[in-house]
BANUDREN-705958 format. One line per field, with one value per atom (N, C-alpha, C, O): x, y, z; atom name; residue in one letter. Coordinates in pm, 1 decimal, m for minus. Example, Ala and Ser with C-alpha at 12.3 -4.5 7.8 and 13.67 -1.06 7.14 Angstrom:
BEGIN
c1	c(1319.0:1230.0:1320.0:1423.6:1285.0:1367.0:1290.0:1340.9)
c2	c(m569.0:m450.0:m330.0:m331.9:m225.0:m106.0:3.0:113.8)
c3	c(780.0:780.0:780.0:846.5:708.0:714.0:787.0:803.9)
at	c(N:CA:C:O:N:CA:C:O)
aa	c(A:A:A:A:S:S:S:S)
This chain:
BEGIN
c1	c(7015.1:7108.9:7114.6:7123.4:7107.4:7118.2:7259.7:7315.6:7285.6:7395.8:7401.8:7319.1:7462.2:7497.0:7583.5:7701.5:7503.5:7587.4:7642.6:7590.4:7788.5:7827.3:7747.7:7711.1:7755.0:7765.7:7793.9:7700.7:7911.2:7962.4:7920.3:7927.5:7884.6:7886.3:7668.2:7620.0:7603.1:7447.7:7463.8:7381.3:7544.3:7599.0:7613.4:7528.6:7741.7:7758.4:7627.6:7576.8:7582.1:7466.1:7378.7:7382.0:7317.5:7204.4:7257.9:7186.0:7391.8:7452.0:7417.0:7371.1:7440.3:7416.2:7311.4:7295.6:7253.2:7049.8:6990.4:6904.3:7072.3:7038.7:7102.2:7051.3:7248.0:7320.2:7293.2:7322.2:7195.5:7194.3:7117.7:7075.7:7100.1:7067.1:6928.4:6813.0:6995.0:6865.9:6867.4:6779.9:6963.2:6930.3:6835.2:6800.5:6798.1:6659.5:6765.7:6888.1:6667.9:6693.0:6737.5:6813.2:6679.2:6705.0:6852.6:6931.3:6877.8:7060.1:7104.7:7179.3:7094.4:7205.0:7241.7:7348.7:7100.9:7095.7:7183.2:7280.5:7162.8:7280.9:7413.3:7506.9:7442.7:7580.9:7626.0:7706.0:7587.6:7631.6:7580.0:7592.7:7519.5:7523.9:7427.2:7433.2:7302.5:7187.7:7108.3:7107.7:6994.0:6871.8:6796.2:6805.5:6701.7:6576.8:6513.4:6508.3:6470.4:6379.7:6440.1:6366.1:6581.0:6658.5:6702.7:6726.3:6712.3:6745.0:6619.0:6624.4:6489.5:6401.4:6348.6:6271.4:6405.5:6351.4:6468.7:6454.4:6590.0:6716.1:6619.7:6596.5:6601.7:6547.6:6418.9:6398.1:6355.2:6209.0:6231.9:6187.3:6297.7:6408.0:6416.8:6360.5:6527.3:6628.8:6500.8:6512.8:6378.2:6332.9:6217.7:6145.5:6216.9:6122.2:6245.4:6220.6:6398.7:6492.0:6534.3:6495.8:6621.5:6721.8:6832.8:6901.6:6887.1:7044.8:7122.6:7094.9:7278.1:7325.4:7503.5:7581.8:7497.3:7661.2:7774.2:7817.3:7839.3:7969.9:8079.0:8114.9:8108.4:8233.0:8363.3:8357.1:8498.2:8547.3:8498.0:8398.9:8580.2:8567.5:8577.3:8687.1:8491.1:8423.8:8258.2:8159.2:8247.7:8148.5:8088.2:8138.9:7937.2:7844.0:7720.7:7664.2:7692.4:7620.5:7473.1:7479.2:7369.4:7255.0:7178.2:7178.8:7126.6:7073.2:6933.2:6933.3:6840.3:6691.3:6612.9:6579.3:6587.4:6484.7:6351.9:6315.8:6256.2:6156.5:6090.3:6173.8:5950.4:5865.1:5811.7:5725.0)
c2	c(26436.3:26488.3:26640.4:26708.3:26680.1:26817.2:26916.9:26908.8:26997.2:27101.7:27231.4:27292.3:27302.5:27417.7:27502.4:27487.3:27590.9:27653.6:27752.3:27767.3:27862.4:27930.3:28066.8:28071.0:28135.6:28325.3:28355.7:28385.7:28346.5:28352.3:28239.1:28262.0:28140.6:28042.4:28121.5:28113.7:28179.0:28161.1:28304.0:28337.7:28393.9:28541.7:28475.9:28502.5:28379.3:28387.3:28330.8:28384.7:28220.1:28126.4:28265.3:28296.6:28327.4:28449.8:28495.3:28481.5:28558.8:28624.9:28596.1:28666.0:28483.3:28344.1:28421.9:28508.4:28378.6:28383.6:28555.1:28577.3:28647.4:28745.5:28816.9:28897.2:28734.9:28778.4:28748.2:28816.1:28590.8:28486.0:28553.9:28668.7:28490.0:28547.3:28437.8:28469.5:28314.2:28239.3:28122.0:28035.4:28126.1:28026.9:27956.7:28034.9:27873.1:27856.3:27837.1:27826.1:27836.5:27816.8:27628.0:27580.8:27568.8:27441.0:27442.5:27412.7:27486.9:27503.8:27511.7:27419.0:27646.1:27718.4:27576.2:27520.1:27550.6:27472.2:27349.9:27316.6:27268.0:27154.1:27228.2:27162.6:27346.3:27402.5:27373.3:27279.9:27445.1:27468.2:27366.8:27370.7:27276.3:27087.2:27113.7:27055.1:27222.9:27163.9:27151.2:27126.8:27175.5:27118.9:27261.5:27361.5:27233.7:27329.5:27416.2:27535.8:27295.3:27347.4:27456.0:27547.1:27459.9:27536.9:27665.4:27776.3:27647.5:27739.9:27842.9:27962.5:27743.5:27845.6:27924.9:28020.6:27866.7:27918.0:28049.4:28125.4:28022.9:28098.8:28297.5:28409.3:28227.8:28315.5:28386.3:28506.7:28326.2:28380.2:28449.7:28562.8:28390.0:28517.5:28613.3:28701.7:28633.2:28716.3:28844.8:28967.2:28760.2:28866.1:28961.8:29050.4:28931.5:28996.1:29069.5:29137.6:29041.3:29160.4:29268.7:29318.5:29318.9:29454.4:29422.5:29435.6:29382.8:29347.3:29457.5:29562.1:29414.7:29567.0:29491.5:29405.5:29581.3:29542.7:29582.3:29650.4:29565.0:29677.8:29710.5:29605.4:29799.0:29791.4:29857.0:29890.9:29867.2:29935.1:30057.3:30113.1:30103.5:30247.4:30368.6:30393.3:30447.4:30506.2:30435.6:30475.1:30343.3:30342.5:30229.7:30120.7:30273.2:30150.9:30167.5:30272.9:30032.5:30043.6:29967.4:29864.3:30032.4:29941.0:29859.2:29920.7:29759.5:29709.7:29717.5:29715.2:29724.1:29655.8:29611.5:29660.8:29493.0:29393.5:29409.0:29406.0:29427.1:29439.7:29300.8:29241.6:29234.8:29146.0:29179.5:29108.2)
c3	c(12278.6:12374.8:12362.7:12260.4:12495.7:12459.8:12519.7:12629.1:12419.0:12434.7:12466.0:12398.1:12538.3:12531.4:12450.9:12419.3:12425.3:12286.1:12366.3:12476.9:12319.0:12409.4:12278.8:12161.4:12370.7:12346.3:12183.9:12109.4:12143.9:12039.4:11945.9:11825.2:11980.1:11881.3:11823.3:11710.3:11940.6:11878.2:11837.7:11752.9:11873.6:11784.9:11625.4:11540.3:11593.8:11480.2:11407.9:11309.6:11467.1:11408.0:11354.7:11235.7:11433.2:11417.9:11301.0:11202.1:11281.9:11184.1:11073.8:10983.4:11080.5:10932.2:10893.9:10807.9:10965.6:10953.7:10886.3:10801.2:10960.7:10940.5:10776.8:10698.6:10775.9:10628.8:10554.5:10456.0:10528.1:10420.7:10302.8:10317.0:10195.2:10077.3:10000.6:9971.9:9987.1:9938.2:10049.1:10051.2:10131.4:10214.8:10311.0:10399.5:10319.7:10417.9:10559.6:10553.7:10705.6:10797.4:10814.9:10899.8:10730.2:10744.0:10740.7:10830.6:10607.5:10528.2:10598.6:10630.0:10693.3:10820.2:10928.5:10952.1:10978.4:11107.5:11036.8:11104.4:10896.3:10864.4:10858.5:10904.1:10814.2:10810.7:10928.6:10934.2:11057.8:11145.4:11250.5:11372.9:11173.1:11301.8:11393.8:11501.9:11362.7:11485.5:11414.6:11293.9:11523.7:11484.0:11468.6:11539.9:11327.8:11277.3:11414.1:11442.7:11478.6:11605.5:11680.2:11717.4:11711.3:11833.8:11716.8:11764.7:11571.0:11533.8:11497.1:11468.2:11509.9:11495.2:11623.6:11619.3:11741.6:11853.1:11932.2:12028.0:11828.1:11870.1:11795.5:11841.4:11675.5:11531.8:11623.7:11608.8:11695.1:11715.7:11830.6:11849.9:11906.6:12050.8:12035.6:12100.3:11899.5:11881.4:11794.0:11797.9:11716.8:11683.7:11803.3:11757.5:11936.0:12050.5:12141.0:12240.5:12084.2:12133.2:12088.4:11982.6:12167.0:12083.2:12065.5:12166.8:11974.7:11939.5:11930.0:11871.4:12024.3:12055.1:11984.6:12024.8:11869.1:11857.6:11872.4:11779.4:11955.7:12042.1:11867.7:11814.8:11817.8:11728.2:11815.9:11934.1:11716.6:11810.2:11850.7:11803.8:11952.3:12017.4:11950.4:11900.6:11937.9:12006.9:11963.7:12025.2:11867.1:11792.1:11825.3:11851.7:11821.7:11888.0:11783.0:11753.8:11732.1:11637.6:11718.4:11785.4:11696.8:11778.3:11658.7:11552.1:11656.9:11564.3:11617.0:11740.1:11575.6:11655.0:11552.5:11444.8:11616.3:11495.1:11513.9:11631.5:11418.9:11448.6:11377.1:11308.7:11379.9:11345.8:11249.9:11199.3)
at	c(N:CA:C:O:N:CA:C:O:N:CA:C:O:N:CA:C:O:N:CA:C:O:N:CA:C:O:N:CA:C:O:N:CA:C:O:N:CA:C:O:N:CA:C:O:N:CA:C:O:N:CA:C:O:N:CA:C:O:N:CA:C:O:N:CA:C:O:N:CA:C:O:N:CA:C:O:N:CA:C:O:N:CA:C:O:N:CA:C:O:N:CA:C:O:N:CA:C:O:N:CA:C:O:N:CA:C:O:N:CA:C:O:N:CA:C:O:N:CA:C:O:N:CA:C:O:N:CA:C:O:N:CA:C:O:N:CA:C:O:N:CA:C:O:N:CA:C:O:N:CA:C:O:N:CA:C:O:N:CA:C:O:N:CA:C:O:N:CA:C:O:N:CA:C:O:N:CA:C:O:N:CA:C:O:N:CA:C:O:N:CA:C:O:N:CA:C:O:N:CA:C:O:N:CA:C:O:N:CA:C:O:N:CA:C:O:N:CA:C:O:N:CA:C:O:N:CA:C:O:N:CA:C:O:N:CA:C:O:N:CA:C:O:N:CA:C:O:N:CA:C:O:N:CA:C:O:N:CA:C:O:N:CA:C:O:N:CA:C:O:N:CA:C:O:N:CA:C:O:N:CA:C:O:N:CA:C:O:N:CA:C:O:N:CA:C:O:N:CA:C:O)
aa	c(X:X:X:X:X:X:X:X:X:X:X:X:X:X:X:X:X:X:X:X:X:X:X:X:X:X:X:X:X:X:X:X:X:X:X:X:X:X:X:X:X:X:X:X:X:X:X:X:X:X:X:X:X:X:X:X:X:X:X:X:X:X:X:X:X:X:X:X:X:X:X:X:X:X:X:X:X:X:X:X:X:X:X:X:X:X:X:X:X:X:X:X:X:X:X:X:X:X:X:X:X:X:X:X:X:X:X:X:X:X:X:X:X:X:X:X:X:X:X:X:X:X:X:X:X:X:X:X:X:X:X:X:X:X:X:X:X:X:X:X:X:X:X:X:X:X:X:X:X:X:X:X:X:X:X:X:X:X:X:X:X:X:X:X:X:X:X:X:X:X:X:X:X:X:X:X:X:X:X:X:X:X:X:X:X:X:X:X:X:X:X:X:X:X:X:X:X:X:X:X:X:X:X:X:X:X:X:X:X:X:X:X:X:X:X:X:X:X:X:X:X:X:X:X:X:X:X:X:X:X:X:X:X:X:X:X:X:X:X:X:X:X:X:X:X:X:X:X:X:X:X:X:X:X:X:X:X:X:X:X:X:X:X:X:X:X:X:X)
């Protein structure tokens, strides 16, 4: 069955992914109740974008991931 994840929910998921320390991607995807596949395809997205993170005002922090 398939779901839609909202905005915030594949923000925090990524987060996981990007903060973790010894964790594998498997870990994350059972933490957070999906599946390997969507978290590796969220992971492989996110690394062919530019991640832009609003903080407060005045300050905008850009992140960009590279491969």
């Amino acid at each position: 069955m398939s779901k839609k994840h909202s905005a915030d929910f594949k923000e925090m998921v990524l987060k996981k992914v990007y903060e973790r320390k010894e964790k594998s991607l498997q870990q994350i995807a059972d933490e957070v109740n999906m599946s390997f596949g969507t978290l590796k395809g969220w992971v492989q997205h996110a690394k062919t974008q530019t991640l832009v993170e609003v903080l407060p005002t005045p300050y905008v922090r850009v992140v960009v991931v590279f491969n």
